[in-house]
C-alpha positions, -999 to +999 in steps of 0.1 A: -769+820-228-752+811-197-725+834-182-692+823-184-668+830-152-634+838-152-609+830-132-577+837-122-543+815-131-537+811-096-567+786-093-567+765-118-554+730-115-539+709-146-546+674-127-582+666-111-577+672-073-589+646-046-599+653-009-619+631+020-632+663+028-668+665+026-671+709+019-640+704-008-654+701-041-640+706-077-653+715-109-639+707-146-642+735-177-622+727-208-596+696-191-588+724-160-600+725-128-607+743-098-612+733-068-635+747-040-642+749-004-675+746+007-667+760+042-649+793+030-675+797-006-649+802-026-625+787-049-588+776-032-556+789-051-538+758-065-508+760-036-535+752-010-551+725-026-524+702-018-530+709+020-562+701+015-559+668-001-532+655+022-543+674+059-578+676+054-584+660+083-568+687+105-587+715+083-593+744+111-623+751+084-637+719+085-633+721+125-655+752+126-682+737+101-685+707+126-687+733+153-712+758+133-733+723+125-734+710+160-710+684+159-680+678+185-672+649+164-642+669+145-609+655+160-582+642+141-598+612+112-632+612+134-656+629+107 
């Protein structure tokens, strides 16, 4: 029997979530959501999500992931 997680009301999303970002990721239990961040490991409270699908681009996390991974390909839409 798989363990079932829990979490908070401040995380879950009525509406699938969308991002270009390549460490945002979301996952579906029961028609909610919840979407994560790769960069951080951990899920993103629902008011940040909508950063995250419209300024992804300008992420300071994605920024340091290029950074951490090698890359000074990270300005603005250049990923």
């Amino acid at each position: 029997m798989s363990e079932r997680i829990v979490y908070p009301r401040i995380y879950v999303l009525r509406r699938r979530p969308r991002s270009g970002c390549e460490h945002f990721e979301v996952r579906e239990r029961e028609g909610e959501y919840i979407a994560f961040c790769r960069v951080l490991g951990r899920p993103l409270p629902s008011v940040s999500v909508e950063k995250c699908e419209k300024h992804w681009e300008d992420c300071p996390f994605r920024r340091m992931a290029a950074k951490m991974e090698g890359r000074d390909d990270w300005g603005q839409g250049s990923l």
